[in-house]
C-alpha positions in Angstrom: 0.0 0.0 0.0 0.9 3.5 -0.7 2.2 5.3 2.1 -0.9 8.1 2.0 -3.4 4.9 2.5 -0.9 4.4 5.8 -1.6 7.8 6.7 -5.5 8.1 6.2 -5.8 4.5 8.2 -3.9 6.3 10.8 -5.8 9.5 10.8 -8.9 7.6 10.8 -7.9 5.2 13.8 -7.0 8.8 15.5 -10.6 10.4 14.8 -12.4 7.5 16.5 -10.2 7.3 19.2 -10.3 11.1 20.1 -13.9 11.1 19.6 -14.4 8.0 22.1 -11.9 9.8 24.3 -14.3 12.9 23.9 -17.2 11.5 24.9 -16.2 10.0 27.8 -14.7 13.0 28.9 -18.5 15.3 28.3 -20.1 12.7 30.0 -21.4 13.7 33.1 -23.8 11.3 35.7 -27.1 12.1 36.1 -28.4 14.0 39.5 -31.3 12.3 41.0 -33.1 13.0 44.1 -33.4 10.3 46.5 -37.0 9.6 45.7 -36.5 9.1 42.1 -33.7 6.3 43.3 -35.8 5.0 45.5 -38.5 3.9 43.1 -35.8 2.6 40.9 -34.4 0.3 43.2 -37.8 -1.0 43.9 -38.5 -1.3 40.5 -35.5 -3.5 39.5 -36.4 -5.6 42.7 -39.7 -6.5 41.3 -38.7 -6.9 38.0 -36.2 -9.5 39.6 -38.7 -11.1 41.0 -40.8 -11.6 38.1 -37.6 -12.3 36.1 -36.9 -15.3 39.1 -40.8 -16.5 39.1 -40.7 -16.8 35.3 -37.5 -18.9 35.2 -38.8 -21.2 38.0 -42.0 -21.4 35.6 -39.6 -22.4 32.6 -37.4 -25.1 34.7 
């Protein structure tokens, strides 16, 4: 390969990795109250338990 196809696999391999590096970097975690938690811990608990009685109905 030409040594300019080198160079645009390189500069494209730098893009994606400074865009990743980008992202991960704007990124910021989401503020939530302590209600709003709350109900979505006990949301994933009963979804676990409907996830668990559904596999025992499988087995």
């Amino acid at each position: 390969m030409p040594w300019f196809a080198w160079l645009l696999i390189a500069l494209a391999f730098g893009m994606v990795a400074g865009s990743l590096l980008l992202l991960r970097d704007s990124a910021d975690k989401m503020p939530l109250d302590q209600d709003a938690l709350e109900r979505m811990k006990a949301r994933n608990a009963e979804f676990e338990k409907r996830e668990e009685k559904a596999t025992e109905r499988d087995d």
